[in-house]
C-alpha positions in Angstrom: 7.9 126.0 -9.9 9.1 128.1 -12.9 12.7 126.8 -12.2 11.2 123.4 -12.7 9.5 124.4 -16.0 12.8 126.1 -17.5 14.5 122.7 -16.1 11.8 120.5 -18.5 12.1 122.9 -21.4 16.3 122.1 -21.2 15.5 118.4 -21.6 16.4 117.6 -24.7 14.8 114.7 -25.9 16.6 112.4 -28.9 14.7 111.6 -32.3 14.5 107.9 -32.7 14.3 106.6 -36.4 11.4 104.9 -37.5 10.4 102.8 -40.6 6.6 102.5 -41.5 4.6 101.2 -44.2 0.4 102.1 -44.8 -1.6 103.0 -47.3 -2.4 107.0 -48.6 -6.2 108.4 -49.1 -6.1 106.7 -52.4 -5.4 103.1 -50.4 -2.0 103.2 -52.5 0.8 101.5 -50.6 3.4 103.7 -49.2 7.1 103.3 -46.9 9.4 105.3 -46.0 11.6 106.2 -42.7 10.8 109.2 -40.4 12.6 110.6 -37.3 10.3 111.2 -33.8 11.0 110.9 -30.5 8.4 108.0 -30.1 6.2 105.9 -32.1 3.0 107.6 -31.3 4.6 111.1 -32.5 5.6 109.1 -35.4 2.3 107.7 -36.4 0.5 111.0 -35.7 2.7 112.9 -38.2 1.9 110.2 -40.8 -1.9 110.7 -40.1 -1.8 114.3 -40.5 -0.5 113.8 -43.9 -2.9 111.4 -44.6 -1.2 108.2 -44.1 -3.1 105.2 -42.8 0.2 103.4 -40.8 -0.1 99.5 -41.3 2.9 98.5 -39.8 5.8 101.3 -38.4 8.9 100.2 -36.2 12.0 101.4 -34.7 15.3 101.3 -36.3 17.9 99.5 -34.4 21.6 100.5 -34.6 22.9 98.7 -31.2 26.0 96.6 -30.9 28.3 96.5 -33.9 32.1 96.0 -34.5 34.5 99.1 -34.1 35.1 101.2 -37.3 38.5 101.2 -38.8 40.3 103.0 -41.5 38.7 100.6 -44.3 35.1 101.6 -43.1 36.0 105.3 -42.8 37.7 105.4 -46.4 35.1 103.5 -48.1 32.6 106.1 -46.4 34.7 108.9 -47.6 34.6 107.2 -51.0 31.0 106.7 -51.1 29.9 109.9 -50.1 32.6 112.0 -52.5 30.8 110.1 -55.4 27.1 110.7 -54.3 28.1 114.6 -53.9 29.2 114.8 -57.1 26.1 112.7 -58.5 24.1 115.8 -57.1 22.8 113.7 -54.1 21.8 116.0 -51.0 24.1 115.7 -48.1 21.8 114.9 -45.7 20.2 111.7 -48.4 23.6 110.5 -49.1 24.0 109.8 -45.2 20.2 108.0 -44.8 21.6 105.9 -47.9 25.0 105.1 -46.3 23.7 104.0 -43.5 20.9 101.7 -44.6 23.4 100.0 -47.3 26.1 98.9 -44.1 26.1 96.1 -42.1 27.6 97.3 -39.0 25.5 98.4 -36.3 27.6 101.1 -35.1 29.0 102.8 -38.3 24.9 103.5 -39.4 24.9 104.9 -35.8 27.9 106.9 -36.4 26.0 108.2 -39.8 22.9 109.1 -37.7 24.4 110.8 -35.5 26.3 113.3 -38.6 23.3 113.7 -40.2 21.5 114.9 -36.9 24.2 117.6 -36.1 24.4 118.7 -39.6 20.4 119.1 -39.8 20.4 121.1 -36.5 22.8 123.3 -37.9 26.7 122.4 -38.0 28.8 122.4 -40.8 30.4 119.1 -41.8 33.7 119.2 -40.7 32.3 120.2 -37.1 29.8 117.4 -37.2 33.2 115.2 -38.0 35.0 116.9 -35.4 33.1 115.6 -32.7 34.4 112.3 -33.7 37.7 112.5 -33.5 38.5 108.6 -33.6 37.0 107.9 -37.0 37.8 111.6 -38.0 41.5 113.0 -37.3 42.5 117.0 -37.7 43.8 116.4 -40.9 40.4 115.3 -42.3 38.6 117.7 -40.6 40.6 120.5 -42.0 40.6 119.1 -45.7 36.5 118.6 -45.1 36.7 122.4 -43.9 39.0 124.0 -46.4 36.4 122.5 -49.2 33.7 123.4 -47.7 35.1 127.1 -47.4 36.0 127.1 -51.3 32.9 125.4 -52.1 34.5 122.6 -53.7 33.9 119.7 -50.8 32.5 116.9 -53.3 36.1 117.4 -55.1 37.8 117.3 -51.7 36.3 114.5 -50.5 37.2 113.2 -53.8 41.0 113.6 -53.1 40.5 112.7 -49.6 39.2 109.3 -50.3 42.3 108.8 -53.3 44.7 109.6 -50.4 43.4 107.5 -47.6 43.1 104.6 -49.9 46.9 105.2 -51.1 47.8 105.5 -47.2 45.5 101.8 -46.6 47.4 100.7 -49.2 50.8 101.2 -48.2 49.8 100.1 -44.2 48.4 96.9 -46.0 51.5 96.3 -47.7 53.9 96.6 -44.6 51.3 94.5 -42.8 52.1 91.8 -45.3 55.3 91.9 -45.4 55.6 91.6 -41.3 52.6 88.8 -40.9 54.3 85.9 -42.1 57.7 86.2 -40.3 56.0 87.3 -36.5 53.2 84.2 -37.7 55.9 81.9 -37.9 58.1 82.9 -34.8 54.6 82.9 -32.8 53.8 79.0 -34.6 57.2 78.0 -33.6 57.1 79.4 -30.1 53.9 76.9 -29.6 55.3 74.0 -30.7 58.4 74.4 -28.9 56.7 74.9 -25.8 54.7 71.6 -26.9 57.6 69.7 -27.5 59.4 70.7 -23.9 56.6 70.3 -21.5 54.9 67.1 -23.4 57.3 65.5 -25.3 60.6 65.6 -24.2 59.1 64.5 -20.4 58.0 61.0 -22.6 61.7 60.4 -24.1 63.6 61.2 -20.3 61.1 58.3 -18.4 62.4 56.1 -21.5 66.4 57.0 -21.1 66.2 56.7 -17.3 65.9 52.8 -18.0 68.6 52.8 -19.9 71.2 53.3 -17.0 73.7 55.1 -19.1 74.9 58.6 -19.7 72.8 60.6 -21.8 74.9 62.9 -24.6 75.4 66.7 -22.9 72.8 68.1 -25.8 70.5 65.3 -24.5 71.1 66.3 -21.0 70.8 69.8 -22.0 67.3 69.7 -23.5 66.0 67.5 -21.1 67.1 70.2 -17.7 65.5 73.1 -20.1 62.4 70.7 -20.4 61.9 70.0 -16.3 62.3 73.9 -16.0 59.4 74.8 -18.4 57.5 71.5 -16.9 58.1 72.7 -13.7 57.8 77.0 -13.8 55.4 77.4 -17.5 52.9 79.1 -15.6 55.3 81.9 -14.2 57.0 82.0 -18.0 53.0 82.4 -19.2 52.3 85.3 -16.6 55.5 87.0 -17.3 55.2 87.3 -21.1 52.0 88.1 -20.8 52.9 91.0 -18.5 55.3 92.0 -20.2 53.6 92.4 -23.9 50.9 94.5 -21.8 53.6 96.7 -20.0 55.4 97.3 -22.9 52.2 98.3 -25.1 51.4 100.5 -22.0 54.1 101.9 -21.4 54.9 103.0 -25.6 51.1 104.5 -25.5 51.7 106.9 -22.4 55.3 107.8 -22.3 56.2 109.6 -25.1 59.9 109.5 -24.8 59.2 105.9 -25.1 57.7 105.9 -28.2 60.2 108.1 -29.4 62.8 105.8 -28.9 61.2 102.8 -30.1 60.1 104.7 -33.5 63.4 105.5 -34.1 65.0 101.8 -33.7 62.4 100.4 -35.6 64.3 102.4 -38.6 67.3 101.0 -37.7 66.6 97.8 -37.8 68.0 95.3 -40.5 66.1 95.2 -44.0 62.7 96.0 -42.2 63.9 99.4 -41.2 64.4 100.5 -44.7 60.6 99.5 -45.5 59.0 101.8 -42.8 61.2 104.6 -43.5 60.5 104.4 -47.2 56.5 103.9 -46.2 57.0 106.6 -43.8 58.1 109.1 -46.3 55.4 108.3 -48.7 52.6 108.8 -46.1 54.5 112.3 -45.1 54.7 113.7 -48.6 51.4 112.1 -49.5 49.6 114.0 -46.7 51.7 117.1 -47.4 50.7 117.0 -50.9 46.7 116.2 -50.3 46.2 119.3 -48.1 48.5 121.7 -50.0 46.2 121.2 -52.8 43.1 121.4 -51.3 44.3 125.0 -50.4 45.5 124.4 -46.4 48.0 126.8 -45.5 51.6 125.5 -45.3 51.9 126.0 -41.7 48.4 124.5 -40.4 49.4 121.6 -43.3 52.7 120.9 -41.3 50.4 120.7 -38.2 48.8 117.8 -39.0 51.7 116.5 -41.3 54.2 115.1 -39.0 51.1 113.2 -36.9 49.7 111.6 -40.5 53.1 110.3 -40.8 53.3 107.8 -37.9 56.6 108.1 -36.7 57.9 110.3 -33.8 60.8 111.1 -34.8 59.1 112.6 -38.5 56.9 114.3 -36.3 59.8 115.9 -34.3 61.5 116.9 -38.0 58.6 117.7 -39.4 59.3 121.5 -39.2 63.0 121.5 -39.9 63.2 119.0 -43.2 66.9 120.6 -44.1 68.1 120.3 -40.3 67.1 116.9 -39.9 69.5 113.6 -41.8 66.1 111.6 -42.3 64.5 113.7 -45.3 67.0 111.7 -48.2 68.5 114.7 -50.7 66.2 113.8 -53.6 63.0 114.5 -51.2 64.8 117.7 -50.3 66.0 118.6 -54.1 62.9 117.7 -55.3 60.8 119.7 -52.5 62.6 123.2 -53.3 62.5 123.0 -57.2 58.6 122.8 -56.4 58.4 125.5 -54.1 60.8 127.7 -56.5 58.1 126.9 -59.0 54.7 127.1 -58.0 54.4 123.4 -58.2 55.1 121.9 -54.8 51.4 120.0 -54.6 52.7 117.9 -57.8 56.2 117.6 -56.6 55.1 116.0 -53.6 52.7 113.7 -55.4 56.0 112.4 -57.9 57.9 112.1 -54.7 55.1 109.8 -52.8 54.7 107.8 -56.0 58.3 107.0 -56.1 58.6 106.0 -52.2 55.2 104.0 -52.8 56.6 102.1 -55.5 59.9 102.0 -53.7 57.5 100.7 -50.7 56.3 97.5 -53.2 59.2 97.2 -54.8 61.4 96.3 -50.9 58.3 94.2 -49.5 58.2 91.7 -52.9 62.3 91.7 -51.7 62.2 91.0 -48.2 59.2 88.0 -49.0 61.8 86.6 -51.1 64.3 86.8 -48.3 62.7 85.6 -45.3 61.5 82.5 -46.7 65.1 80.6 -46.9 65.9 82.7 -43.6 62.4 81.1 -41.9 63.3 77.8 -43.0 66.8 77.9 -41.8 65.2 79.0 -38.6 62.5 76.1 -38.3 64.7 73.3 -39.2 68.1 74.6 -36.3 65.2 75.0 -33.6 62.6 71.6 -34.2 65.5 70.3 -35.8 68.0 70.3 -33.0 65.3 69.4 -30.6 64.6 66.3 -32.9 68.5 65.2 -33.1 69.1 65.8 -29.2 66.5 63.2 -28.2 67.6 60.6 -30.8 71.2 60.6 -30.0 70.7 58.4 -26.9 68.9 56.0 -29.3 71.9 56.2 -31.9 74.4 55.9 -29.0 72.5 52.5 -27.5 72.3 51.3 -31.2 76.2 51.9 -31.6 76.8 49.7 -28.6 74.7 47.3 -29.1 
């Protein structure tokens, strides 16, 4: 019996967030928000303090999209200013999460403010979110609440992750059109072969004669995909999914696919220059929020998104993928005290480099793209005309 007592006393029960409007003793209106764990608990603590409830429901926070980094840096953002307006912590959450729109982030708020009003600090209440919230966050969030100084930390948090969006926005960019046209071209193509070209070969089987070799040759490569699309279909799909697999669990994998991705032609150049911005931005961001050098490097080479950073990470002189300005510049700041704003004029520089090599590479791809376009619907165009030309010639 006392077992099952002890058993009912370990139930915890979760608080449910409720708004409620009534009337005072003075019949003046009132609202407000209040956390039970049901509505009669909730309208009985609004009696006691003399509150007539008129209307009092629950507040929903189901569904809703996932978070990303915007949603997370924009948080950041909003709660750095409120701290430094003098807001209370656990206010500037309640406000944060009434102003959003997604279900899940206001849950995701909630749930902060609950662990930080039952007693955790901040950066443990973001620890237990380690999707939205990485280690590198979580120590920055720590190391200002140690020195007392989080609303400036959160401050230079917020600055960094929206120079880091920035920079991921911009590669983005620069990669969407080219892989939007391949994909556009792909379609038509496979359009063209199992529609099309199927039309023009019941019309040049009247005409009795030989069909050019390019005709010929389009039209065999058109009964194949007429005849076998659906296997083509399964594999490619298979094989996008077993490749995406098989980069997220084998890290040798990933390895080696980070490390021709900055060999390749023109867009290598971009991700290693956007790679090194993001390392020496991070670098710089913890160093002067006061993270020892060592627990910085930690969560450096991950922030960086490359594998084969991460793997240098410790070594920057060993390693050939540091360029000698980044090392030059890196050991004047350490011989002077000044590494934090070394690393910031370093970041700057590959940023701008970053902007400077996507506007380049827009300009370049266009003519390339064309080019592209016109020798594949091009030569599909020609090949089934030239039987036409031919019987035109003869005729």
């Amino acid at each position: 019996m006392a077992t099952a007592t002890v058993a009912r006393r370990d139930l915890k029960v979760k608080d449910q967030t409720f708004l409620w409007e009534g009337v005072d003793r003075n019949n003046k209106p009132m609202r407000g928000e209040l956390r039970a764990v049901s509505e009669t608990v909730a309208t009985t603590n609004l009696r006691r303090q003399g509150i007539r409830v008129t209307k009092i429901k629950r507040q929903s926070f189901r569904g809703g999209r996932s978070i990303g980094d915007k949603e997370i840096t924009f948080f950041t953002r909003q709660l750095a200013t409120m701290l430094k307006a003098g807001v209370p912590l656990l206010q500037s959450f309640d406000i944060i999460a009434r102003g959003h729109s997604n279900a899940r982030f206001s849950r995701l708020m909630m749930d902060l403010k609950n662990k930080v009003e039952t007693g955790s600090s901040l950066s443990q209440a973001f620890r237990e979110h380690p999707k939205q919230f990485d280690a590198l966050y979580c120590n920055l969030v720590q190391a200002g609440e140690t020195a007392g100084m989080l609303d400036a930390i959160l401050d230079r948090l917020a600055t960094y992750k929206e120079k880091i969006l920035a920079i991921k926005s911009k590669i983005k960019s620069a990669l969407f059109y080219p892989i939007s046209v391949i994909v556009v071209a792909i379609v038509v193509t496979w359009v063209i072969m199992i529609f099309v070209i199927p039309a023009f070969k019941s019309v040049f089987s009247s005409f009795g004669a030989n069909l050019p070799w390019l005709t010929q040759v389009v039209i065999d490569i058109s009964d194949f995909f007429v005849k076998w699309w659906w296997a083509m279909f399964i594999a490619i799909v298979a094989a996008f999914v077993g490749i995406r697999l098989t980069i997220k669990r084998s890290e040798s994998v990933r390895f080696m696919v980070h490390r021709l991705s900055l060999k390749l032609p023109i867009i290598g150049g971009i991700l290693e220059k956007a790679t090194i911005a993001r390392w020496t931005r991070t670098l710089q961001t913890m160093f002067a929020a006061g993270v020892p050098l060592v627990e910085s490097l930690d969560a450096v080479g991950g922030a960086s998104g490359n594998m084969v950073y991460i793997a240098a990470t410790n070594a920057m002189a060993a390693q050939n993928l540091f360029p000698p300005m980044v090392l030059q510049m890196t050991q004047i700041g350490e011989e002077s005290g000044s590494l934090d704003n070394m690393l910031g004029k370093i970041a700057d520089f590959y940023e701008r480099e970053v902007d400077d090599a996507v506007a380049a590479l827009s300009s370049l791809l266009e003519p390339i793209i064309i080019v592209f376009l016109g020798v594949v619907v091009g030569g599909l165009v020609v090949a089934m005309y030239l039987p036409i030309f031919k019987l035109g010639a003869v005729i």
